[in-house]
C-alpha positions as CSV (number, residue, x, y, z in Angstrom):
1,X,0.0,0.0,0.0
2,X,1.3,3.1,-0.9
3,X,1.8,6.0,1.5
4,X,0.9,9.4,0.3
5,X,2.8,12.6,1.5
6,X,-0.7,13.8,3.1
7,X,-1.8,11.0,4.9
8,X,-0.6,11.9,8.5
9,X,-1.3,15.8,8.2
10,X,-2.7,17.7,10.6
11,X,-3.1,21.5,10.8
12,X,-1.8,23.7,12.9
13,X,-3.6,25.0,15.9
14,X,-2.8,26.6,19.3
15,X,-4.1,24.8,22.7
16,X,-7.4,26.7,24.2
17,X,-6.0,25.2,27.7
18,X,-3.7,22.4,29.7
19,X,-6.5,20.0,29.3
20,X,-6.3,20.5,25.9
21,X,-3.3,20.3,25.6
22,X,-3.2,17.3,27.7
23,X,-5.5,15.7,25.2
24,X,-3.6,16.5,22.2
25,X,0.1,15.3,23.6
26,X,-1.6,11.9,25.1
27,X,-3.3,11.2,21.0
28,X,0.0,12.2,19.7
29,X,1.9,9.5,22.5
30,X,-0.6,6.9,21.5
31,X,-0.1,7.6,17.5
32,X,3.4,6.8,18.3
33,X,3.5,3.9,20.3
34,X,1.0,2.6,17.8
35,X,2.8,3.0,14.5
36,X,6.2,1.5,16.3
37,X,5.5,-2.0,14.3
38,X,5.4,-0.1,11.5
39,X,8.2,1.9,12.0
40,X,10.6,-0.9,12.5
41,X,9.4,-2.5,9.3
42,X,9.5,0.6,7.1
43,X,12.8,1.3,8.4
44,X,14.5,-2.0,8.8
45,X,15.1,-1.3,12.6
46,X,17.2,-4.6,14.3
47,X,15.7,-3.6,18.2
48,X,12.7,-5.3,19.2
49,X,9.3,-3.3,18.8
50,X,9.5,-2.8,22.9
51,X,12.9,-1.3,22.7
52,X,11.2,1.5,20.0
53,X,8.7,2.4,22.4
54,X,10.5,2.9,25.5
55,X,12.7,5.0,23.3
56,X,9.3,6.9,21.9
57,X,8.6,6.7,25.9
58,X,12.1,8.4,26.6
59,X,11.2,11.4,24.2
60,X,7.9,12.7,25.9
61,X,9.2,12.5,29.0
62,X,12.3,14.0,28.4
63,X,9.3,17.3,28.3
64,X,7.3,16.3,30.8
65,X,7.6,19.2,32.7
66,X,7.3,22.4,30.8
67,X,5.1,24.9,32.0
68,X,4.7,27.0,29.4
69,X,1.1,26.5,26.8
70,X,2.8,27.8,23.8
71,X,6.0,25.7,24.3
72,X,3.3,22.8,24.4
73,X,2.0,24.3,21.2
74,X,5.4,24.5,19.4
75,X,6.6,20.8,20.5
76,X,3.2,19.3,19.4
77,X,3.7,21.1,15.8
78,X,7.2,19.8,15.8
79,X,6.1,16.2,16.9
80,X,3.1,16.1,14.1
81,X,6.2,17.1,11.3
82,X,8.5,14.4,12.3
83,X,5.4,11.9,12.5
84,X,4.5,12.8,8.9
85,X,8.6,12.2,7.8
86,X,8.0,8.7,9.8
């Protein structure tokens, strides 16, 4: 099946609040750790499926704690670009 360029798009928007920006960063997490199988195959990865999501894992947390709605904002628009290069 081929994979076209606009498949994984999503537009740009701004958080209205931190549960919405909860929400958003919690779907993006899951998108993730859901497309790892496919990841490793599209890549020809040699680390077990578990070792790619505790790295995906590794990434979020590694910004758990900013405190700051538009640096939310500007992380989630960077995670949705490098999802759509995955």
């Amino acid at each position: 099946m081929a994979v076209t360029p606009t498949q994984f798009a999503r537009t740009t928007r701004t958080s209205a609040n931190w549960s919405d920006a909860k929400r958003r960063v919690l779907a993006a997490y899951r998108e993730w750790i859901r497309a790892a199988p496919e990841i490793q195959t599209m890549y020809s990865i040699p680390f077990p499926v578990s070792a790619i999501r505790t790295r995906m894992r590794q990434e979020f947390e590694r910004h758990r704690y900013v405190d700051k709605l538009p640096v939310v904002d500007v992380l989630l628009v960077q995670n949705n670009a490098e999802y759509q290069v995955s």
